[in-house]
mmCIF file of the C-alpha atoms, coordinates in Angstrom:
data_MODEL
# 
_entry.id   MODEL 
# 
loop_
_atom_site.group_PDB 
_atom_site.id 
_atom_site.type_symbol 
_atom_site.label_atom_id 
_atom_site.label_alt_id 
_atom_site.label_comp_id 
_atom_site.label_asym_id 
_atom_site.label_entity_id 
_atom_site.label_seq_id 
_atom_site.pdbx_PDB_ins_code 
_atom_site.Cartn_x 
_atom_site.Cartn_y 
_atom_site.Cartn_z 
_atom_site.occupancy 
_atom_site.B_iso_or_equiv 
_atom_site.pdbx_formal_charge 
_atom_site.auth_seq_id 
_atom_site.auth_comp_id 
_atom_site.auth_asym_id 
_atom_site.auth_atom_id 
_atom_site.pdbx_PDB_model_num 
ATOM 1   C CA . UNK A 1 1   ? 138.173 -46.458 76.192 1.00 0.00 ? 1   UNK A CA 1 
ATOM 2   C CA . UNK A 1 2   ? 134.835 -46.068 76.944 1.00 0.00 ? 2   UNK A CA 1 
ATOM 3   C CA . UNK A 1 3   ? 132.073 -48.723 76.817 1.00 0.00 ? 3   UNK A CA 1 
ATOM 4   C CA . UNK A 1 4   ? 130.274 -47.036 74.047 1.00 0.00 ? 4   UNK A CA 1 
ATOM 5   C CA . UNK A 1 5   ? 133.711 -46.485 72.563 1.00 0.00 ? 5   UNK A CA 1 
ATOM 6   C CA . UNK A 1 6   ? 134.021 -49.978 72.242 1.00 0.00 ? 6   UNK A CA 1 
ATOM 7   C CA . UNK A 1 7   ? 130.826 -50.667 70.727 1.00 0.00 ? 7   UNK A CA 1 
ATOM 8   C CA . UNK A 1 8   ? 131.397 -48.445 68.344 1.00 0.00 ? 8   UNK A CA 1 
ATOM 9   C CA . UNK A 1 9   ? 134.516 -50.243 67.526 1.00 0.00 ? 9   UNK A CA 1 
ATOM 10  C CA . UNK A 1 10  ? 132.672 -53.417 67.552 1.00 0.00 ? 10  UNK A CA 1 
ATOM 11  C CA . UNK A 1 11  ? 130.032 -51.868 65.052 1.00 0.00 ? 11  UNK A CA 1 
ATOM 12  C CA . UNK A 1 12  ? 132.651 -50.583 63.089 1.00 0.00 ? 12  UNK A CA 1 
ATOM 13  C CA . UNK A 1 13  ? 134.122 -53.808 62.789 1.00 0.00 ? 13  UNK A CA 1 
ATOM 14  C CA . UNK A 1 14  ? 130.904 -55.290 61.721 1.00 0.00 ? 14  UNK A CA 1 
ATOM 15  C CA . UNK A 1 15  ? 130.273 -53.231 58.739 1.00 0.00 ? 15  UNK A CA 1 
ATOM 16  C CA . UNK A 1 16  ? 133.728 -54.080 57.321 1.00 0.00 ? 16  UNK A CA 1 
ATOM 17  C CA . UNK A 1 17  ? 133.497 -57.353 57.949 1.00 0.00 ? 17  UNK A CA 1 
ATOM 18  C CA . UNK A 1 18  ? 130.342 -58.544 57.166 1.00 0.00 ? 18  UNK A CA 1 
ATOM 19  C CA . UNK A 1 19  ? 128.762 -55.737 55.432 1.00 0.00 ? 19  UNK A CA 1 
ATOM 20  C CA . UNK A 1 20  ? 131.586 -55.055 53.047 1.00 0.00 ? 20  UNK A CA 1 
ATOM 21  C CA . UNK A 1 21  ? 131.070 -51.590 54.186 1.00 0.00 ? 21  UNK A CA 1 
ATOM 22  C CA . UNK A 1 22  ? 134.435 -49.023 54.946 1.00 0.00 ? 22  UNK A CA 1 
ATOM 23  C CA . UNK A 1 23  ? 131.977 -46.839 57.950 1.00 0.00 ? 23  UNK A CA 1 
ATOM 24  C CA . UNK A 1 24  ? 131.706 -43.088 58.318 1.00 0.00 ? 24  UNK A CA 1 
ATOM 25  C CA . UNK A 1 25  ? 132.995 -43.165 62.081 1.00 0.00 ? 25  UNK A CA 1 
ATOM 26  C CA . UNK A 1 26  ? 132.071 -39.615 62.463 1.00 0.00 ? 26  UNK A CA 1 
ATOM 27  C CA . UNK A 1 27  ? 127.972 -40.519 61.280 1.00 0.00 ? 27  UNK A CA 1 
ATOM 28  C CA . UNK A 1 28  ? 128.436 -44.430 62.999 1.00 0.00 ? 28  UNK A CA 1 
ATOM 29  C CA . UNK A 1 29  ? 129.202 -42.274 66.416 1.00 0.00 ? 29  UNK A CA 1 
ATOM 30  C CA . UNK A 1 30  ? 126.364 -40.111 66.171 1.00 0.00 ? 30  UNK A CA 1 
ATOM 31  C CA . UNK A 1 31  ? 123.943 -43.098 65.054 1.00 0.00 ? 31  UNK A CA 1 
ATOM 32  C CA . UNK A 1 32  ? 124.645 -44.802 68.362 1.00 0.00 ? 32  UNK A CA 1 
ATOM 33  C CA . UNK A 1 33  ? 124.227 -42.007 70.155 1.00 0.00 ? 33  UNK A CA 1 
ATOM 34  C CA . UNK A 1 34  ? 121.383 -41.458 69.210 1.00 0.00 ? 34  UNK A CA 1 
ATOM 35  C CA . UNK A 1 35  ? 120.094 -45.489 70.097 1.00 0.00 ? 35  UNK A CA 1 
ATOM 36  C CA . UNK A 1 36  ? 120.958 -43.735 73.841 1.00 0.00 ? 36  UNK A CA 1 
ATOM 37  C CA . UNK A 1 37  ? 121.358 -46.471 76.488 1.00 0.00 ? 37  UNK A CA 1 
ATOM 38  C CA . UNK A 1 38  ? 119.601 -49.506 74.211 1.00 0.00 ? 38  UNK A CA 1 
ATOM 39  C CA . UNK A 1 39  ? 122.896 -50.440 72.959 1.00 0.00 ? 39  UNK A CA 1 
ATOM 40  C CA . UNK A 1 40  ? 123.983 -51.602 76.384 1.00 0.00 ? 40  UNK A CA 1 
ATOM 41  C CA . UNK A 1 41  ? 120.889 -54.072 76.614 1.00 0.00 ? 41  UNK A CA 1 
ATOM 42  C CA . UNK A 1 42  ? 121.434 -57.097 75.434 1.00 0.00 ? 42  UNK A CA 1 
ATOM 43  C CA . UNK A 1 43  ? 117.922 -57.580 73.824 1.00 0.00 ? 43  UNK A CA 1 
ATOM 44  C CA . UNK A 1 44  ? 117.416 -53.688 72.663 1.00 0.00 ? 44  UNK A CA 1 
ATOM 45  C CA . UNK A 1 45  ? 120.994 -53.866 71.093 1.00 0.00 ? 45  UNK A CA 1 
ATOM 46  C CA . UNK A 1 46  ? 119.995 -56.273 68.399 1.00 0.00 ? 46  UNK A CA 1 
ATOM 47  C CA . UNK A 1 47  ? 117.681 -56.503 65.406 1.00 0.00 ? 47  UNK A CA 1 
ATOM 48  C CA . UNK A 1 48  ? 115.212 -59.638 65.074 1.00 0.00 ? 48  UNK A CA 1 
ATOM 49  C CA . UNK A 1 49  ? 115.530 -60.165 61.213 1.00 0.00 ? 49  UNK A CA 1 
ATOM 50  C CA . UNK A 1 50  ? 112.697 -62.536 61.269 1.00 0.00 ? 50  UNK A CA 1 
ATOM 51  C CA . UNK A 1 51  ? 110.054 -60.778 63.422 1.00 0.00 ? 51  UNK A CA 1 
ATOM 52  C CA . UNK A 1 52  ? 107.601 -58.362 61.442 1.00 0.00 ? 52  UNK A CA 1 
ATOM 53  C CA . UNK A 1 53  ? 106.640 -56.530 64.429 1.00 0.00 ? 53  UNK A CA 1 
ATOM 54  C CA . UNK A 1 54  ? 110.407 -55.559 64.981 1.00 0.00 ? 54  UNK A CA 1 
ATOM 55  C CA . UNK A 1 55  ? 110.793 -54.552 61.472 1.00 0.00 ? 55  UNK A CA 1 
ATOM 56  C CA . UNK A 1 56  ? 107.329 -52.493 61.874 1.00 0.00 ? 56  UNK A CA 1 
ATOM 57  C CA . UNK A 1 57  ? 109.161 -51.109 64.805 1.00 0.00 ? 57  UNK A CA 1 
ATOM 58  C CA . UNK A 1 58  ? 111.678 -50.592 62.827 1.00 0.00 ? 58  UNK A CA 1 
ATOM 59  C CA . UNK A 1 59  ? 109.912 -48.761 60.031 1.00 0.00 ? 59  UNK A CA 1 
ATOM 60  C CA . UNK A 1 60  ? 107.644 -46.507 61.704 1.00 0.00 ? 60  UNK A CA 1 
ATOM 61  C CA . UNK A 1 61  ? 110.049 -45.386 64.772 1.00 0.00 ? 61  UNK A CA 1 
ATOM 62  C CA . UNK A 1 62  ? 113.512 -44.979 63.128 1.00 0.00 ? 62  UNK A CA 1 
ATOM 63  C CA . UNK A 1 63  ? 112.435 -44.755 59.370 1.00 0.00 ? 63  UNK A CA 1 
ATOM 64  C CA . UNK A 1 64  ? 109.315 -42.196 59.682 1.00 0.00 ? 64  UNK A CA 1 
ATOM 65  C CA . UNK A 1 65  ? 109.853 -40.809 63.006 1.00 0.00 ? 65  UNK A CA 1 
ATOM 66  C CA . UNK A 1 66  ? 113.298 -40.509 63.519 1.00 0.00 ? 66  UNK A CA 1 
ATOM 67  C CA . UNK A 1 67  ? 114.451 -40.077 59.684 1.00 0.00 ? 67  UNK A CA 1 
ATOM 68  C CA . UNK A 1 68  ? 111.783 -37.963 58.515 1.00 0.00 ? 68  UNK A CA 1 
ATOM 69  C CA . UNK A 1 69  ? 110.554 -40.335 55.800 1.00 0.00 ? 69  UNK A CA 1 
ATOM 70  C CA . UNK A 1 70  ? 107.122 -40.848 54.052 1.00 0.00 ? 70  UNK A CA 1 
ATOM 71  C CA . UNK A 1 71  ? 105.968 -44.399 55.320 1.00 0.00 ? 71  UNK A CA 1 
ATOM 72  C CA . UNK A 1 72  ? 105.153 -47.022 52.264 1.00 0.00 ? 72  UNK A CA 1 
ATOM 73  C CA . UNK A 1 73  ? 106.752 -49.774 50.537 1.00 0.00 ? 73  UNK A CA 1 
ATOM 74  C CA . UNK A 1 74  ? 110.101 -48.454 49.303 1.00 0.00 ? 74  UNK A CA 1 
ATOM 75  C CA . UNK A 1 75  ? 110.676 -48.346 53.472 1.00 0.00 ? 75  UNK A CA 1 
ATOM 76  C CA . UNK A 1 76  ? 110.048 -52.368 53.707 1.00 0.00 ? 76  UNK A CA 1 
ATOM 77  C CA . UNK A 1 77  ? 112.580 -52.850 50.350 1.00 0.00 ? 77  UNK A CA 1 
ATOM 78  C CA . UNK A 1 78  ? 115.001 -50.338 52.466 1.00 0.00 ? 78  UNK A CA 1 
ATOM 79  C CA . UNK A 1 79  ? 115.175 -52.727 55.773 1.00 0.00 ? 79  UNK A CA 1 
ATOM 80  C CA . UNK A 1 80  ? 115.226 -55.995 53.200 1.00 0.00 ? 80  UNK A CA 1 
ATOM 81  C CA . UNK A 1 81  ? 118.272 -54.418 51.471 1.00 0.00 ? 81  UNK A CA 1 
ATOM 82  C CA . UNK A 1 82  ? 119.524 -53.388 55.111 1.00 0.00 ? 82  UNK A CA 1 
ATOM 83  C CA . UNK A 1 83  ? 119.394 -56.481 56.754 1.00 0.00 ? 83  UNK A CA 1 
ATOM 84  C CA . UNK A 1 84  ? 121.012 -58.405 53.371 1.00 0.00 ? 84  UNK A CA 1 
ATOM 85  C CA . UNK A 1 85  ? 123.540 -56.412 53.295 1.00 0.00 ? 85  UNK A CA 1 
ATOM 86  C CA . UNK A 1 86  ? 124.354 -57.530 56.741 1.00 0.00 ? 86  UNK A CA 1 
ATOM 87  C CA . UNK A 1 87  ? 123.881 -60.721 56.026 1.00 0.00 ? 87  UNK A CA 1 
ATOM 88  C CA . UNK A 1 88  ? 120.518 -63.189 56.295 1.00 0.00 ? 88  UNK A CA 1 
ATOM 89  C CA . UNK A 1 89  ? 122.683 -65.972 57.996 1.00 0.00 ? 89  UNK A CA 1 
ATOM 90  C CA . UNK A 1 90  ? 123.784 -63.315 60.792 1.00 0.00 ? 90  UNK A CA 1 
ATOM 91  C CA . UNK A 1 91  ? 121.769 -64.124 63.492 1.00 0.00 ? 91  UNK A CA 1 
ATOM 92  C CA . UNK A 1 92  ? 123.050 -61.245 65.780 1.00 0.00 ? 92  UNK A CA 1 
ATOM 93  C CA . UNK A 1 93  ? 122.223 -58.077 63.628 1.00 0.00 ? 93  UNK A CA 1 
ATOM 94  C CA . UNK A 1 94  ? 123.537 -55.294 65.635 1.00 0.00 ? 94  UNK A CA 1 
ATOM 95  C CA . UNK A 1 95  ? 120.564 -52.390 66.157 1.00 0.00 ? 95  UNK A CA 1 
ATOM 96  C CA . UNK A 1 96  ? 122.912 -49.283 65.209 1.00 0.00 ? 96  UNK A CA 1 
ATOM 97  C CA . UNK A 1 97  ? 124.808 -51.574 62.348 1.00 0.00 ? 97  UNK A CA 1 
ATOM 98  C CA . UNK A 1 98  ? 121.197 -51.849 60.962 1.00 0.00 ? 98  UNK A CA 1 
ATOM 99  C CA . UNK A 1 99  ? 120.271 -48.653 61.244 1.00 0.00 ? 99  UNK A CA 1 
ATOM 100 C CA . UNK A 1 100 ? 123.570 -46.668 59.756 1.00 0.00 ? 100 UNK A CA 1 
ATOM 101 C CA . UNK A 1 101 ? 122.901 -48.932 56.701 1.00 0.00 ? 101 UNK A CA 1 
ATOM 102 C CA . UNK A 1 102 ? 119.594 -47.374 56.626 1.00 0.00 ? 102 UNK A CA 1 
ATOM 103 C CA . UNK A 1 103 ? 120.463 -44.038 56.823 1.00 0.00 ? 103 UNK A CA 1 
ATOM 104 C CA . UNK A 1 104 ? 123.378 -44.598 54.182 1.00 0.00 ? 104 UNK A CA 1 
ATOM 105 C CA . UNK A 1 105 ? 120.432 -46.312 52.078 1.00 0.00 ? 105 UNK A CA 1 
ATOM 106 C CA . UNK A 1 106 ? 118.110 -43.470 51.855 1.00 0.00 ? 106 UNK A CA 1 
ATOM 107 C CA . UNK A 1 107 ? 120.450 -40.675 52.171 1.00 0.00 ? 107 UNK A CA 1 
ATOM 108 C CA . UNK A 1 108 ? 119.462 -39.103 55.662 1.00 0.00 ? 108 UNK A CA 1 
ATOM 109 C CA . UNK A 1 109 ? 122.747 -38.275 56.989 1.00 0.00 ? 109 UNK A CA 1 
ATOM 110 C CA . UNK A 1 110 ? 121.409 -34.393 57.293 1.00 0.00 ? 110 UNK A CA 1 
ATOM 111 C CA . UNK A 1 111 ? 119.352 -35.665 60.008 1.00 0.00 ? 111 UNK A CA 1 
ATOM 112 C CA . UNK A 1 112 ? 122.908 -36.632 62.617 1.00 0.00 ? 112 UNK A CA 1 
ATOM 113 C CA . UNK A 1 113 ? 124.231 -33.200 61.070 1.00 0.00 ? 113 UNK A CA 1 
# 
């Protein structure tokens, strides 16, 4: 296997483990594509839950860039359920774990079609 093969197993892992999540491998695989090489930097590959400049990062280059969407609060409540979902006691908050559970949240999945 590849090393992106087994991140993607490693992500995978995550969202049934801690997320409670069974994942689309087919949309997970084309979500971490789409991170390009990120997920093989250690810093890049993760999500600070506690920084607001990541989040804004977050929001205005994945949410309204990336997905399409119209930037206001209901984006903020979508990371907060995001990153709960993974878990606010997981320190390590995988980037592409984060942002499949976004795209499941607000229904994007047209945009990895």
């Amino acid at each position: 296997m590849s090393k992106r093969d087994d991140l993607i197993a490693q992500y995978a892992a995550d969202l049934k483990e801690k997320c409670g999540v069974t994942p689309d491998m087919d949309l997970l695989t084309k979500v971490t594509i789409g991170l390009g090489p990120s997920i093989y930097n250690a810093d890049s590959s993760t999500v600070a839950g506690s920084d607001p400049a990541e989040l804004d990062r977050v929001r205005a280059n994945f949410l309204v860039k990336k997905l399409g969407l119209t930037d206001g609060d209901e984006l903020t409540a979508g990371i907060d359920k995001a990153l709960e979902t993974y878990g606010k006691g997981e320190r390590r908050k995988l980037r592409a774990v984060v942002y499949y559970l976004l795209v499941k949240h607000f229904g994007k999945e047209s945009v990895y079609a």
